[in-house]
N, C-alpha and C positions, 0 to 999 in steps of 0.2 A: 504493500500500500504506500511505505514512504516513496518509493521509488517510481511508483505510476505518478505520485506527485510532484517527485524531484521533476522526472519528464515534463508534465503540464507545466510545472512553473518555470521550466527553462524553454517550452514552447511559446509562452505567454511573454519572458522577457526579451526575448527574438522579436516577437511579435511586435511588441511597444517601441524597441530601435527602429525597426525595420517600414513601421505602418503612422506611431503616437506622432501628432503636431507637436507635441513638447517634447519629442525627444529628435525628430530628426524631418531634413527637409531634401527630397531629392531634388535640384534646382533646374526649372528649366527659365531663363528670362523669357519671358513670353511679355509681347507688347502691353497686355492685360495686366502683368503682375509688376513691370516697370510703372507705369500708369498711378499705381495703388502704395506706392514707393516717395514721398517728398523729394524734395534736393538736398535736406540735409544729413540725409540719409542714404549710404551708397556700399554695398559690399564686392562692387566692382562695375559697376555698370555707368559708374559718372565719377568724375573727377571732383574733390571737396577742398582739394591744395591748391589753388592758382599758382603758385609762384613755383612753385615743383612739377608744372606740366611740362613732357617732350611727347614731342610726334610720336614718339614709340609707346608712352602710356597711354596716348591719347588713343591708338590705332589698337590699344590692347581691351582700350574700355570696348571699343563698338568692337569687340573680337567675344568680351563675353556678352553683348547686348544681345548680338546674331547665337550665341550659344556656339560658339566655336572656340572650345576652352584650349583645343594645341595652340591653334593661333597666339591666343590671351598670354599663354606662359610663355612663348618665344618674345613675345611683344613685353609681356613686362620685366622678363630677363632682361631684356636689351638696354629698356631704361633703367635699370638697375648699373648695368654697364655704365652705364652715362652718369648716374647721381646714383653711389652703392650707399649713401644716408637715409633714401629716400623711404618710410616707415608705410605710407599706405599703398605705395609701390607692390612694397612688400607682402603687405597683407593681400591684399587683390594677387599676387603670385601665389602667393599661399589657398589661395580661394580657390582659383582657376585651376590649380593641382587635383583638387578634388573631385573635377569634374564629374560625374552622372551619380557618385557614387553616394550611400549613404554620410550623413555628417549631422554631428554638433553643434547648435547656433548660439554662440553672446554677441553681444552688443559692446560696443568702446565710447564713449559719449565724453567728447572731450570739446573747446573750446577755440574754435579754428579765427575767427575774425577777433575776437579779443586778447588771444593770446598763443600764436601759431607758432611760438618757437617750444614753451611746454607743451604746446597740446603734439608737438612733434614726439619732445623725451617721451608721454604719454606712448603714443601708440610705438613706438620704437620697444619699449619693454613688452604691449603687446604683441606686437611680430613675430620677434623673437623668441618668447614661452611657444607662441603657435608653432613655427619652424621646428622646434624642438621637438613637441608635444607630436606636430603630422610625423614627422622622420624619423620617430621612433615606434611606431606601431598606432599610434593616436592613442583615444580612451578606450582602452577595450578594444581595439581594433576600428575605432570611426573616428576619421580625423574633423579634427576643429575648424568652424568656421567663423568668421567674425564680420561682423556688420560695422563701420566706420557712423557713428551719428556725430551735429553737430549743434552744439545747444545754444552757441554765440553766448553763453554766462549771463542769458537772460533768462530770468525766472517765467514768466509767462510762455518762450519758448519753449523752456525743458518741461512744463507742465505738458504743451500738447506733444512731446515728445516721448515723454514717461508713457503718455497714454498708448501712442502709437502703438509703442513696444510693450507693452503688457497688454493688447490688442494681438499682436502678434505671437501665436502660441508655440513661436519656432523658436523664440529668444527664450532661453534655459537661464540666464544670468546678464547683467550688466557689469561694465565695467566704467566709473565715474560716481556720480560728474565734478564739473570741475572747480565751482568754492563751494567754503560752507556754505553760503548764501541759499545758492539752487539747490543742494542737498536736502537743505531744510525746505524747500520749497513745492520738492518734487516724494518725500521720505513718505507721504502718506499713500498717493499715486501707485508707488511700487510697492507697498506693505500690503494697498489691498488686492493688486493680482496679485501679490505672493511671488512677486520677482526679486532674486535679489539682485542688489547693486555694493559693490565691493570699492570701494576708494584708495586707492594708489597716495594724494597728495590732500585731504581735507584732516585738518589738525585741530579743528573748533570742540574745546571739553561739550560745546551745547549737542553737538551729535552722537554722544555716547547713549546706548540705550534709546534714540529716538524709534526703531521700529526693529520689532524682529530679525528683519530683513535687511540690515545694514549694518554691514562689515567693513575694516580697514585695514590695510597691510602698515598703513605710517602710525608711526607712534603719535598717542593726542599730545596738547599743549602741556598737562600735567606735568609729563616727563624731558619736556624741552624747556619747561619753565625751570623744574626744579636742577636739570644740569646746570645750566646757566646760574643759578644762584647758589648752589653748592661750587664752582669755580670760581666766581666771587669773594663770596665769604670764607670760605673754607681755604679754596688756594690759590688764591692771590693779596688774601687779608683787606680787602677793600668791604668797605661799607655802605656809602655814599651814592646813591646811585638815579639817574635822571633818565627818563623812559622818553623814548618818540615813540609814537604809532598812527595809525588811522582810525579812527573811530566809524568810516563808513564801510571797512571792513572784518567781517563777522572774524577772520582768524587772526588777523591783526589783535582786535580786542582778544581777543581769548587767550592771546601766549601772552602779550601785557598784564591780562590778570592774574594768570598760572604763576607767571617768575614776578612780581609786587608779592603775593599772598608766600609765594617761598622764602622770599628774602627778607619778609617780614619773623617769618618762623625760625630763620637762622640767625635773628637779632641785627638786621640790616635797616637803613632807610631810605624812603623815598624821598628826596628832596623835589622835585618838580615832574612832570609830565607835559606831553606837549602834542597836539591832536595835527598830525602833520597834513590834516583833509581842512584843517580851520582855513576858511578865505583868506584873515589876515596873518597867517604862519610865517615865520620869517626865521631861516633856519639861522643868519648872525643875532637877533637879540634871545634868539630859543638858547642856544649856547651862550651868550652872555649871561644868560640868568640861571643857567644852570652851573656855572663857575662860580656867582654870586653866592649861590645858594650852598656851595660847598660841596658839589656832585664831584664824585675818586672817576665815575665810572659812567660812562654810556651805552644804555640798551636801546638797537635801533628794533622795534617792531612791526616793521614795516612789512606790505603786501607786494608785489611785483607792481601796483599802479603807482606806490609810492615811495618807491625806492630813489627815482631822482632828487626827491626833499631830501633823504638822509645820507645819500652820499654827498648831497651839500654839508649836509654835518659832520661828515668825517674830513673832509675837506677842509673846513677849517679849523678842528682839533688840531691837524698835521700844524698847523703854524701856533699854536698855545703851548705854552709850556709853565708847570706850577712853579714854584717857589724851591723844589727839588730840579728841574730841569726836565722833566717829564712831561708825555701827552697824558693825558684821561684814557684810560682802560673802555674799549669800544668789545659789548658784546652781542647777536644777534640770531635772529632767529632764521629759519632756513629759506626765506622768500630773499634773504639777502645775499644766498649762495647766486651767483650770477656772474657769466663771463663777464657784463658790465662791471660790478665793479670790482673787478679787476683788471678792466681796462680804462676804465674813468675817472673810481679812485689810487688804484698803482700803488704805487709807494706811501700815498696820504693812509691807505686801509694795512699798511705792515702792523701784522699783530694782533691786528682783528681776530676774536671768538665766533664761533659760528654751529650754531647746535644743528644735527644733522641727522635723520632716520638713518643716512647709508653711506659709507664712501668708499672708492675703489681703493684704496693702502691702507682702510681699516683692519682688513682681516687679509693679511698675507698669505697667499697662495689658492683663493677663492678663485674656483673657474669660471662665474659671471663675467666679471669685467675682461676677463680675455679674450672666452667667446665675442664681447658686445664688440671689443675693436675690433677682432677678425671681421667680424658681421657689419660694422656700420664706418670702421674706420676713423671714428671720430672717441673724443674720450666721453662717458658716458654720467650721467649725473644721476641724484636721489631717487629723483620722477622715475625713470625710466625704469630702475631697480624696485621699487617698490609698483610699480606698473607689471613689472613681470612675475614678482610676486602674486599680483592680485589674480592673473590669469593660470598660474602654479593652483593657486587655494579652488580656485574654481573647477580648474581640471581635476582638482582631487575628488573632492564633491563630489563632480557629475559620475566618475568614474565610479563610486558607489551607489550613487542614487538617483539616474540622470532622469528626473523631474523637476520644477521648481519649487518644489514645498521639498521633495528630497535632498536639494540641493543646501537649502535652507536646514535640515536636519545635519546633517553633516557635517557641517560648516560648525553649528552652534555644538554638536557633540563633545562632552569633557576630553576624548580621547582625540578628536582631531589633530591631526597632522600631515604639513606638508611641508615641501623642500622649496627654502626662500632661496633668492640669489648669497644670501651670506649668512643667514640662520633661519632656526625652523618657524615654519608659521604656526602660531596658532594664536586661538580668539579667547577673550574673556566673554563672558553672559553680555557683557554690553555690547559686543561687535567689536570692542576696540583691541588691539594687539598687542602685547607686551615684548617690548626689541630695546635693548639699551640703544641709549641716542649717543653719538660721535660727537665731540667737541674737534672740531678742524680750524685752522688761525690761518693765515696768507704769510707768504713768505716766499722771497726772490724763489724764480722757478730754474730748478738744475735740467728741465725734462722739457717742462711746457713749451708751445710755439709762445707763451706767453710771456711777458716779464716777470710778472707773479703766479702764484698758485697757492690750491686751496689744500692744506698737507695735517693729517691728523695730530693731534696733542699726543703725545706717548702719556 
């Protein structure tokens, strides 16, 4: 009897890969199904990068439009040849490989017109988990498909886009989006299909525990607040300390609260704060008054939209110097990891703190960042490692229990585990992930094409 059963349920779970909308979609572009498809939405059949378009992606989209998937993959090999950084390139070759066959569907919902150089690191660590995941047998033997969406970091967008996609019974998991903002905007949307959505780069403490269904591979602010202020107090004996941030951004406010409420609890003070979104902000009398006021140390809080304010502020620490002969201790949160500034502020940012979920010299001898040069040729950042991560926890998931509520068991299970780019994933009851964070400083570059670079604290 067990075994007439074992049979029927190994007939039935055949069945559900082979037939279930939530588990698998045999693709054919049909004018009907492009049609029922938006623009910001493209798993190979339109192009969502303008600046990364060549004849040969272009010639590979309408390669799978017509459903001529050999074409597609000579055509997007080639542009690959042409631009080997290129992430949705990539993906769409990785699509196109799959051709008539059964497959896996997520989704990657990143931020193309607002911020197209992350939403690049973004899909880059998507690509890459995929290539992997297809080239080595897939999940169970069905390889992975990925849907490119693009939510432009507007809330009212990624609401009709959540919808879309929990609409769509082919999408197994999401991967995004891209601030807390929209997260918080779209966390109900996806809670009630029962989709989850898994976050690469959202660090706001207010997303812990917001839905069942929302997961994160990056450490929240807690743990970046409190690095930060244990380096402070602890070791570099500074007290003192004057905050920038944005108040119109939800992660900004959230590591500014996390490292104030730490530094408070390690017997530190706040002397000033400074709202670097205020109209009347001025980044020379923000630092004269934070000199006045007897600040050792500055924390920049910044978001990627305001990051230009405070390397005005590092800028002109480089030319201050106290009464010892010394700048002010600049510490910061990881929107300030940025090839800018390190090339804007240079030498004014020597010595700079920078709290970090990942970095390639943290963990010596890690085969992530080797694969990601081979692969992408460029050197690789947080986003991108924690983005591959996210699509690692998913493929683990589905591999056990490739449903959306299964996937969501899985995930949330005590025993869960999966293989990050530099240690193992796994989730608390709130969705969020426990990873120590990297303190990494700038310092003249022996390697970089750069003058500086970003090199971890022993």
């Amino acid at each position: 009897m067990m075994i007439s059963l074992a049979l029927v349920s190994g007939c039935l779970w055949w069945f559900k890969v082979t037939t279930s909308p939530l588990s698998m979609l045999v693709s054919k572009n049909t004018s009907s199904e492009k049609a029922t498809i938006p623009n910001y939405l493209s798993r190979g059949d339109h192009i969502l990068f303008s600046d990364s378009t060549t004849l040969e992606k272009q010639l590979g989209v309408e390669a799978v439009t017509a459903v001529n998937y050999d074409e597609a993959v000579v055509k997007f090999t080639e542009s690959l040849d042409l631009h080997g950084d290129d992430p949705e390139a990539l993906i769409y070759l990785n699509n196109a490989r799959i051709r008539d066959k059964p497959y896996y569907t997520i989704a990657a919902v990143v931020s193309i017109s607002d911020d197209i150089n992350t939403a690049k690191d973004i899909l880059r660590g998507v690509a890459q988990a995929q290539q992997e995941i297809n080239q080595t047998g897939g999940i169970k033997g069905i390889p992975l498909k990925v849907l490119i969406a693009n939510d432009d970091n507007n809330p009212k967008v990624a609401k009709k886009l959540a919808s879309k996609l929990v609409s769509n019974p082919e999408i197994l998991a999401v991967v995004g989006n891209f601030t807390s903002k929209v997260t918080q905007a779209t966390a109900d949307i996806y809670d009630s299909g029962k989709l989850v959505t898994i976050s690469p780069i959202n660090t706001s403490v207010k997303l812990s525990g917001i839905s069942d269904f929302f997961f994160r591979t990056v450490p929240n602010d807690f743990l970046a607040g409190r690095a930060l202020a244990k380096h402070m107090v602890q070791d570099l004996k500074q007290h003192n300390v004057a905050v920038f941030y944005n108040s119109q951004s939800e992660s900004s406010q959230s590591l500014k609260s996390e490292f104030v409420t730490a530094v408070f609890l390690k017997g530190g003070r706040l002397v000033s704060e400074f709202d670097v979104s205020d109209q009347n902000f001025s980044a020379a009398k923000s630092f004269k008054q934070a000199i006045n006021r007897g600040a050792q140390v500055l924390m920049l809080g910044a978001d990627s939209s305001s990051l230009d304010q405070v390397l005005n502020v590092v800028q002109l620490n480089s030319k201050h110097r106290n009464s010892l002969g010394q700048q002010l201790v600049i510490l910061a949160g990881n929107q300030v990891y940025s090839t800018k500034t390190l090339t804007v502020a240079g030498k004014d940012a020597e010595g700079m703190v920078v709290a970090l979920p990942w970095h390639p010299l943290a963990k010596p001898g890690s085969e992530f960042p080797k694969t990601a040069d081979q692969l992408w040729g460029i050197d690789v950042n947080w986003r991108t490692a924690m983005a591959y991560d996210a699509v690692q926890a998913l493929s683990a998931g589905i591999r056990r229990n490739p449903t959306r509520t299964g996937v969501q068991q899985e995930l949330s299970a005590p025993n869960f585990f999966a293989r990050g780019a530099a240690a193992p994933i796994r989730f608390f009851p709130s969705g969020d992930r426990y990873q120590p964070v990297n303190l990494v400083t700038i310092e003249p570059s022996n390697s970089s094409s750069l003058e500086y670079e970003f090199v971890p604290i022993p």
